[in-house]
Backbone as a ProteinNet text record, in pm:
[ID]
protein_1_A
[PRIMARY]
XXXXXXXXXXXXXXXXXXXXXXXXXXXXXXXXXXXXXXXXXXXXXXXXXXXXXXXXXXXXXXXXXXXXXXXXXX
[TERTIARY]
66.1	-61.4	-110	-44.1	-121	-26.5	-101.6	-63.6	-174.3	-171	-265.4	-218.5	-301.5	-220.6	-322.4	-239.3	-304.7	-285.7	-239.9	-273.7	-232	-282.8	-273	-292.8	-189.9	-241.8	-169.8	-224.6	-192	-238.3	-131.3	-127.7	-133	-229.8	-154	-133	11.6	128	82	41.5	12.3	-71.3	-175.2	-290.9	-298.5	-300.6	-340	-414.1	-488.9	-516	-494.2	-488.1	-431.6	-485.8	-609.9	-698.4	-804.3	-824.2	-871.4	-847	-686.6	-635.8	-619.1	-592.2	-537.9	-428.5	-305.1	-220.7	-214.3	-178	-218.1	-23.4	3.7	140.6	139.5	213.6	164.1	272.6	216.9	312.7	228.7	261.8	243.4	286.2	183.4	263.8	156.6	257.6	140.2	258.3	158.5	210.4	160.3	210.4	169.2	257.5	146.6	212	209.3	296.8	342.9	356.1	253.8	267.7	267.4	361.7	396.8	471.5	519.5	626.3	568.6	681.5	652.2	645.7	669.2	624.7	623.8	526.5	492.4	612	586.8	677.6	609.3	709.8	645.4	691	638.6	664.3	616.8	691.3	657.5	717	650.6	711.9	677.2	638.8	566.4	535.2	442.5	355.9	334.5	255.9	231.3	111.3	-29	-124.6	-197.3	-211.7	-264	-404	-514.4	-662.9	-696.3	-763.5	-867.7	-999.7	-1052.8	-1155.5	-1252.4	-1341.7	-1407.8	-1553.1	-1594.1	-1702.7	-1830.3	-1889.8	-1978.3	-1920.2	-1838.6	-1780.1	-1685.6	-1688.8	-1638	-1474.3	-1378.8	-1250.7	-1167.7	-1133.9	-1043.5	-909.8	-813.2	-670.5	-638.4	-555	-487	-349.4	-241	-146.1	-116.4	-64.6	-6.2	137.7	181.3	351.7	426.3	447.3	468.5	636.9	708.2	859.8	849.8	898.7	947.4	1064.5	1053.1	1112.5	1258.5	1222.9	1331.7	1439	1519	1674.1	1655.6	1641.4	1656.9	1787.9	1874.6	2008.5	1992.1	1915.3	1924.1	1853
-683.9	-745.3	-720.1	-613.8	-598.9	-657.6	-681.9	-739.7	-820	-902.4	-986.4	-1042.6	-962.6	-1052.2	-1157.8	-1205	-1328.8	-1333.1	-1260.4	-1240.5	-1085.8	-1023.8	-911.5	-891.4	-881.3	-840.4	-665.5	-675.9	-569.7	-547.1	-487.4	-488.9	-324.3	-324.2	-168.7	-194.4	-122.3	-169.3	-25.6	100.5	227.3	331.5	365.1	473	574.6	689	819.1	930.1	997.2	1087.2	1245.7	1344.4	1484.8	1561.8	1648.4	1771.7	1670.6	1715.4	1630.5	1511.9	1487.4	1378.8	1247.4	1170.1	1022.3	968.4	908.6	879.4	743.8	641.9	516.1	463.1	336.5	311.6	182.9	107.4	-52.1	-133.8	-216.6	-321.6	-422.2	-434.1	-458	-623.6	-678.1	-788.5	-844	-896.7	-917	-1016.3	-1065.7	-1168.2	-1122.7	-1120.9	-1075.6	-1118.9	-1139.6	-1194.2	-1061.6	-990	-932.5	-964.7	-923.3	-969.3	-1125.6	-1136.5	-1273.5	-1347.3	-1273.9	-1419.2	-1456.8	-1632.1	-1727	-1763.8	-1653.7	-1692.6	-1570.5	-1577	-1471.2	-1383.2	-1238.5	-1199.9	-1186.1	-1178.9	-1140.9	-1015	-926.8	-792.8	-785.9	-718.8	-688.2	-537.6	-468.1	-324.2	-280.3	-142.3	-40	29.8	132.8	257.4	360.6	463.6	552.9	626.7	605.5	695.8	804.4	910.2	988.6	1029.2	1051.4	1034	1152.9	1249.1	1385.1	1352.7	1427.1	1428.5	1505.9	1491.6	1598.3	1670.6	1778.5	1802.4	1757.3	1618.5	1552	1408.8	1436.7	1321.7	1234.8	1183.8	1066.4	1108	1038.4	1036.3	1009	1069.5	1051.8	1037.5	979.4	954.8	1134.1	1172.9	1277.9	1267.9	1176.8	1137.9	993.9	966.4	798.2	765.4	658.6	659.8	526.2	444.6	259.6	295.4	207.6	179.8	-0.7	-40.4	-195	-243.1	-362.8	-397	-461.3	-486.5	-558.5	-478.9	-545.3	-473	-447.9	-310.2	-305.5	-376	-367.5	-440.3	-587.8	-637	-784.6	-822.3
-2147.9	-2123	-1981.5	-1915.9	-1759.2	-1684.6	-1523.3	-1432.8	-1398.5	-1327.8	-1262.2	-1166.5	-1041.4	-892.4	-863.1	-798.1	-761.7	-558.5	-510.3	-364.1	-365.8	-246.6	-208	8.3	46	220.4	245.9	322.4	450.6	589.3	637.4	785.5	814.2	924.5	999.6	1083.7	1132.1	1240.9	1349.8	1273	1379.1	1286.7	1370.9	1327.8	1438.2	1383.8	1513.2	1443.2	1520.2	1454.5	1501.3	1406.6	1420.5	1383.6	1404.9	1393.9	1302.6	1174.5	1054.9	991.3	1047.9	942.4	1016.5	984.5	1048.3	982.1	1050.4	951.8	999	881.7	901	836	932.5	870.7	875.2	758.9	749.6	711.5	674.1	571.2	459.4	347.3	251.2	198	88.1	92.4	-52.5	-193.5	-299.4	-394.7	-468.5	-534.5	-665.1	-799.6	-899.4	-1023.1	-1185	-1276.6	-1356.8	-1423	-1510.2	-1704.3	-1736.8	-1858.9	-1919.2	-1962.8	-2037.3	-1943.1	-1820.6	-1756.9	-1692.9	-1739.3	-1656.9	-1536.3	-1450.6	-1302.2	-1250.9	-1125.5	-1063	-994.1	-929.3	-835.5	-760.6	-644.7	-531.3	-427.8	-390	-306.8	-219	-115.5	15.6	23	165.4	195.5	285.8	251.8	392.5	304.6	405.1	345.3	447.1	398.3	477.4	442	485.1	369.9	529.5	459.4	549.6	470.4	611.4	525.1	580	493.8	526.3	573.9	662.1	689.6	598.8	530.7	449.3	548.2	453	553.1	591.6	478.1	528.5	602.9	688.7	814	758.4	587.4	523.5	540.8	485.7	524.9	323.6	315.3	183.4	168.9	99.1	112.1	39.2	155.1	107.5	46	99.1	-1.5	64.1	-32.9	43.7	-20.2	55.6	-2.8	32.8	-67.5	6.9	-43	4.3	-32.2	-5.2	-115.3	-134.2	-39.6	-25.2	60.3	-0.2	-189.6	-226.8	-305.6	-327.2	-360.6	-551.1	-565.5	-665.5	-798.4	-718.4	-767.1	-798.5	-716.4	-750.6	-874.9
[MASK]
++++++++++++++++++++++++++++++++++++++++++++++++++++++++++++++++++++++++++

């Protein structure tokens, strides 16, 4: 039946930029219900999205890349 979050944040911790691109690095943080269960989860992480410059000035995500913060094992 989907997901449905119910909060969503982020932070950027460091931005720079390099010829065309800008790379942006963060942290992550969302609360979300999954289907049928009875209670939400919750995730946190990091990321990494780097943005193109195109040729009318605007800026587009060229790739991006988050890693979770929680233990798959558990």
């Amino acid at each position: 039946r989907g997901i449905q979050f119910h909060s969503f944040s982020s932070n950027i911790t460091d931005l720079w930029q390099c010829g065309d691109e800008i790379v942006e690095i963060g942290t992550y943080a969302f609360s979300a219900s999954v289907g049928e269960s009875p209670s939400p989860i919750a995730d946190t992480g990091n990321y990494v999205t780097v943005w193109q410059e195109q040729n009318d000035g605007s800026f587009k995500v060229k790739v991006t890349m988050w890693n979770t913060s929680l233990n798959p094992s558990e």
